[in-house]
Every structure is written in structure tokens, then in C-alpha cells.
OpenMM code with the backbone's topology and positions (N, CA, C; nanometers):
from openmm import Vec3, app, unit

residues = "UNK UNK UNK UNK UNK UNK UNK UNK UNK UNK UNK UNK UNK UNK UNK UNK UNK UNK UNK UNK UNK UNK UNK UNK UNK UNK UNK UNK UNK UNK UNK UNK UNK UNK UNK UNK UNK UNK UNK UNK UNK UNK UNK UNK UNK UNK UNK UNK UNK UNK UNK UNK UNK UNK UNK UNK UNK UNK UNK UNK UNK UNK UNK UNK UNK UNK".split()
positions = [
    Vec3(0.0836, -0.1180, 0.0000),
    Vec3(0.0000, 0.0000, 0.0000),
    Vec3(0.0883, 0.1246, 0.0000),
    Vec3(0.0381, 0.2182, -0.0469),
    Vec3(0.1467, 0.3510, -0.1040),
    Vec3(0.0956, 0.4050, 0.0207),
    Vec3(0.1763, 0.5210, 0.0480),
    Vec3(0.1824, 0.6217, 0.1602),
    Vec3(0.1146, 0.7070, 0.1133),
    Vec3(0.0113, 0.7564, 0.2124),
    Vec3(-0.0507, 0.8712, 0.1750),
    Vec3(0.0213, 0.9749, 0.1003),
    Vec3(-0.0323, 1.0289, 0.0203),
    Vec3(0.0027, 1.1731, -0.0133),
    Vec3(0.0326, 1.3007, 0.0754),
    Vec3(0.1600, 1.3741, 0.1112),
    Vec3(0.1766, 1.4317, 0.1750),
    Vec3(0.1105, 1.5757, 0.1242),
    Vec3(0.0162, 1.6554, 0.1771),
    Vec3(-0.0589, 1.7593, 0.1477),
    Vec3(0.0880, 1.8843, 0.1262),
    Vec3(0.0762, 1.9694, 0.0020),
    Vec3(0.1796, 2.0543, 0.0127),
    Vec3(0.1088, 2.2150, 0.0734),
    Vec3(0.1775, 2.3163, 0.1168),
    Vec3(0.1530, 2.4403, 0.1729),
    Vec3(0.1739, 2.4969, 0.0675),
    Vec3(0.0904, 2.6324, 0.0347),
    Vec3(0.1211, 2.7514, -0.0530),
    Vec3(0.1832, 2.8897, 0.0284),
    Vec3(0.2985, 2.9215, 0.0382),
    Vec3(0.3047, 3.0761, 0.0582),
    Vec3(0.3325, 3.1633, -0.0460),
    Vec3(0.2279, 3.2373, -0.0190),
    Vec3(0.2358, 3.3683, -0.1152),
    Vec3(0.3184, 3.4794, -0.0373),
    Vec3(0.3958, 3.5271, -0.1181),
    Vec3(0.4721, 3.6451, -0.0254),
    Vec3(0.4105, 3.8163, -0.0931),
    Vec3(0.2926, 3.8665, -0.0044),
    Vec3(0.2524, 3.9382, 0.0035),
    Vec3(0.3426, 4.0610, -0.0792),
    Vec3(0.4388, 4.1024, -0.0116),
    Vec3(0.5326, 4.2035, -0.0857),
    Vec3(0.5671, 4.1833, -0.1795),
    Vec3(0.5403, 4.0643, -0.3156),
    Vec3(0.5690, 4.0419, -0.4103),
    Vec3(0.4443, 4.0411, -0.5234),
    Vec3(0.3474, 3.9971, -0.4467),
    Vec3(0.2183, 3.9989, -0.5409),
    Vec3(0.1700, 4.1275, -0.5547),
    Vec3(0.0878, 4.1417, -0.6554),
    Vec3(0.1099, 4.2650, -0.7177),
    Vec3(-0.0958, 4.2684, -0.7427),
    Vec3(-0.1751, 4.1513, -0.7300),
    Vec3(-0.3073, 4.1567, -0.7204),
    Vec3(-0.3481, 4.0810, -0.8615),
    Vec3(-0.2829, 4.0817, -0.9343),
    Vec3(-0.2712, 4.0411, -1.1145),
    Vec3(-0.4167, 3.9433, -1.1315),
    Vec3(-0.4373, 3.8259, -1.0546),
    Vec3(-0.5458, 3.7363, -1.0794),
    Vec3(-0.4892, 3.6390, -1.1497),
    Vec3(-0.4069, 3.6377, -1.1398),
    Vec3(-0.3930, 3.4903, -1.2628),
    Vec3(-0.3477, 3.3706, -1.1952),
    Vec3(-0.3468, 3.3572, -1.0648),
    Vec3(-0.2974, 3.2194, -0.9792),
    Vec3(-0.4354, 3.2040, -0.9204),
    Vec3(-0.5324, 3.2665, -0.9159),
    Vec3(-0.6828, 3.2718, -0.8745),
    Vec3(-0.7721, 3.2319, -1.0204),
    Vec3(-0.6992, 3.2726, -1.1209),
    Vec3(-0.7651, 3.2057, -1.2677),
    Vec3(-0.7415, 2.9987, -1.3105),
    Vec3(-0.6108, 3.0112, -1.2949),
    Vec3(-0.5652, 2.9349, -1.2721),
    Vec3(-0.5814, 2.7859, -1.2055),
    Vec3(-0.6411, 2.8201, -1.0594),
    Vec3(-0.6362, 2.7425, -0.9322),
    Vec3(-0.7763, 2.6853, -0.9480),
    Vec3(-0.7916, 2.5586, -0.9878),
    Vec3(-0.9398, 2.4776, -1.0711),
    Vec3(-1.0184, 2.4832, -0.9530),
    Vec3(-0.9459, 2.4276, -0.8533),
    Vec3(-1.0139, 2.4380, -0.6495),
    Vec3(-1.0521, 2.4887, -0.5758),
    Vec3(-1.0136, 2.6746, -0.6405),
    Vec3(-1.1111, 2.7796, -0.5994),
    Vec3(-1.0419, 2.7720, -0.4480),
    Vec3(-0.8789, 2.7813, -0.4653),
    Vec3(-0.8139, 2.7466, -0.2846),
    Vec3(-0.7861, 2.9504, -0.2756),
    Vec3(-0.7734, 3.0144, -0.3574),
    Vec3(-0.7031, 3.1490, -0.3884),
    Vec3(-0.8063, 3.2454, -0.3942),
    Vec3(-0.7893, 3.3460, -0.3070),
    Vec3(-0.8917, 3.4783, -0.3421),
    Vec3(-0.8007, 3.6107, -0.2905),
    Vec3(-0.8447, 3.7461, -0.3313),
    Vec3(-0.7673, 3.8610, -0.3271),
    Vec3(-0.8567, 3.8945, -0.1469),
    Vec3(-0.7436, 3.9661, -0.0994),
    Vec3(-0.8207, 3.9931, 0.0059),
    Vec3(-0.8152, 4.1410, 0.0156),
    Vec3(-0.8776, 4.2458, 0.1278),
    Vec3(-0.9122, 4.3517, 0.1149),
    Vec3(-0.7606, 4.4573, 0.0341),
    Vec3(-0.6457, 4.3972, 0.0643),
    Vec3(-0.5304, 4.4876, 0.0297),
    Vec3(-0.5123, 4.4469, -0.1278),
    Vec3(-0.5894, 4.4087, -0.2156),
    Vec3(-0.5776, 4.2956, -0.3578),
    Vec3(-0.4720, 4.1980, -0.3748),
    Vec3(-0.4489, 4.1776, -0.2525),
    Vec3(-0.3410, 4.0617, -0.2518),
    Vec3(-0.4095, 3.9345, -0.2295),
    Vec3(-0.3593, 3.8309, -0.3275),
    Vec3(-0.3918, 3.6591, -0.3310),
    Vec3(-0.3878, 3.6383, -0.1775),
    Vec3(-0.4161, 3.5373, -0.1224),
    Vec3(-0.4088, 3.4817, -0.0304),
    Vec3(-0.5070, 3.3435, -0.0145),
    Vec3(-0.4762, 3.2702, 0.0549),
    Vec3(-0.5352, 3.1202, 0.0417),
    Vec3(-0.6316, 3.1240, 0.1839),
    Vec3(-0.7548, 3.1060, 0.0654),
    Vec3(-0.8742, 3.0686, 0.1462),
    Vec3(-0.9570, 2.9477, 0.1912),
    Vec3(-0.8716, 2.8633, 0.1238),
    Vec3(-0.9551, 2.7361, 0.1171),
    Vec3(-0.8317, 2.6622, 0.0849),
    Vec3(-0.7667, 2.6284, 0.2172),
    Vec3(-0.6636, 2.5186, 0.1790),
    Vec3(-0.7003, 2.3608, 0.2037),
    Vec3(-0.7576, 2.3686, 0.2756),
    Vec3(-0.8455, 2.1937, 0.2414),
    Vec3(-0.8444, 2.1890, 0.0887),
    Vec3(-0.8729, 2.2307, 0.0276),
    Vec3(-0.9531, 2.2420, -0.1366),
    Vec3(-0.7770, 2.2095, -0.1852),
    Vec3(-0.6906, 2.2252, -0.1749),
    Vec3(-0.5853, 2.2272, -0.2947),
    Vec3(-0.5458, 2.1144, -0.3227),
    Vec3(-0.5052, 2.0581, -0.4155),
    Vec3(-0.4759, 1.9229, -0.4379),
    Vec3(-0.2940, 1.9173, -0.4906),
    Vec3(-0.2361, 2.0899, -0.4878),
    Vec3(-0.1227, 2.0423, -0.5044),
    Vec3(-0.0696, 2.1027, -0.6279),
    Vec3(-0.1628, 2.1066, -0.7120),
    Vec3(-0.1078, 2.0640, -0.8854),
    Vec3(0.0014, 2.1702, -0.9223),
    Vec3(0.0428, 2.2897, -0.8164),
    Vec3(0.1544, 2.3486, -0.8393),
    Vec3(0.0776, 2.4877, -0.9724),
    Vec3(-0.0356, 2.4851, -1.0091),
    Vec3(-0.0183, 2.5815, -1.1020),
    Vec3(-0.0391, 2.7331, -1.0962),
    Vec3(-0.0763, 2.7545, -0.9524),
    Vec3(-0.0273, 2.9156, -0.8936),
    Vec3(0.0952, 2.9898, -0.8955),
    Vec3(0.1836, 2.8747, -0.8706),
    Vec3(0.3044, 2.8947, -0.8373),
    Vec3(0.4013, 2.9260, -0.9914),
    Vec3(0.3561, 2.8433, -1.1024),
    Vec3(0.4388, 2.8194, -1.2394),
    Vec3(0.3566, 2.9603, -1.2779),
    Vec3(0.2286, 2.9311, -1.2650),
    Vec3(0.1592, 3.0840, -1.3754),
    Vec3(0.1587, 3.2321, -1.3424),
    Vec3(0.2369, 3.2528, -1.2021),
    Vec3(0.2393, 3.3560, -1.1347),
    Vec3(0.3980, 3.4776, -1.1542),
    Vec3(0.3338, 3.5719, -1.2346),
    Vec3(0.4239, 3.6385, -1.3256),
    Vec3(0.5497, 3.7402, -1.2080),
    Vec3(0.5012, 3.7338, -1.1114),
    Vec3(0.6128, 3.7635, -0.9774),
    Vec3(0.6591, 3.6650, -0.8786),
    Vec3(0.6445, 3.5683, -0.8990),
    Vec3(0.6980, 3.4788, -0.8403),
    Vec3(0.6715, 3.4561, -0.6709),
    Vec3(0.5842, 3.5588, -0.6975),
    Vec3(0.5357, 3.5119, -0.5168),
    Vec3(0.4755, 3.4386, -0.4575),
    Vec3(0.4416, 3.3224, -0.5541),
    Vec3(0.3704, 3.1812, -0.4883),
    Vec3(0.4888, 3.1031, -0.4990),
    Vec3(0.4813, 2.9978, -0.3731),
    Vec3(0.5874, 2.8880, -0.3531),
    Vec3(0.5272, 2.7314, -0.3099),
    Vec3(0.5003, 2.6473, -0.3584),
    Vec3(0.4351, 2.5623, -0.3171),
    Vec3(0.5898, 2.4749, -0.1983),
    Vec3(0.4875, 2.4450, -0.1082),
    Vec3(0.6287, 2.3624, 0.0103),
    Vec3(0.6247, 2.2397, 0.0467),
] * unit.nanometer
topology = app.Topology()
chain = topology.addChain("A")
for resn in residues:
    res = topology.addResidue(resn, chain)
    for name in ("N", "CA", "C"):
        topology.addAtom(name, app.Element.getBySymbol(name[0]), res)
């Protein structure tokens, strides 16, 4: 039997995001929303499954999957 899947963390580094929308376009799981300052931030991390594509499509580099 395989080992569970280890769940990965997203940090977004605030001082880098810029509000753009496109890791919230992106994110099929609906884990990403802008919050009052238009910065991304993760709202729904139960919901992520991982697939890394916040992090690749994000044109400042302030998502890091861990």
C-alpha cells in the first residue's frame, strides 16, 4: 500500500504579489482569493490538491508551493 500523499503548503509572499489574478484564474479548487489589500491569499486550503499551477503561472513569483 502507497503512503498517503503528503498535502503541500502555498506561501504567497505578500510584498511580491502585485493583485494580477492569474494564480486565482488558474487554481481549478477555488483554494485562492484577493483579500481587502488585492493581494492573493489562500482561502480554502483543504480544497488544494497540489497541482503546483499558482506557483508556475504567477508572473512575480510570489507563490511557492512547500
Amino acid at each position: 500500500m502507497a503512503a498517503p500523499k503528503k498535502k503541500k503548503k502555498i506561501i504567497i509572499d505578500t510584498e511580491l504579489c502585485k493583485g494580477c489574478r492569474i494564480c486565482i484564474a488558474f487554481c481549478q479548487e477555488k483554494v485562492l482569493e484577493l483579500d481587502d489589500f488585492e493581494k492573493a491569499v489562500v482561502r480554502h486550503p483543504d480544497q488544494c490538491d497540489g497541482c503546483g499551477m499558482c506557483e508556475l503561472r504567477c508572473p512575480d513569483l510570489a507563490i511557492e508551493l512547500q
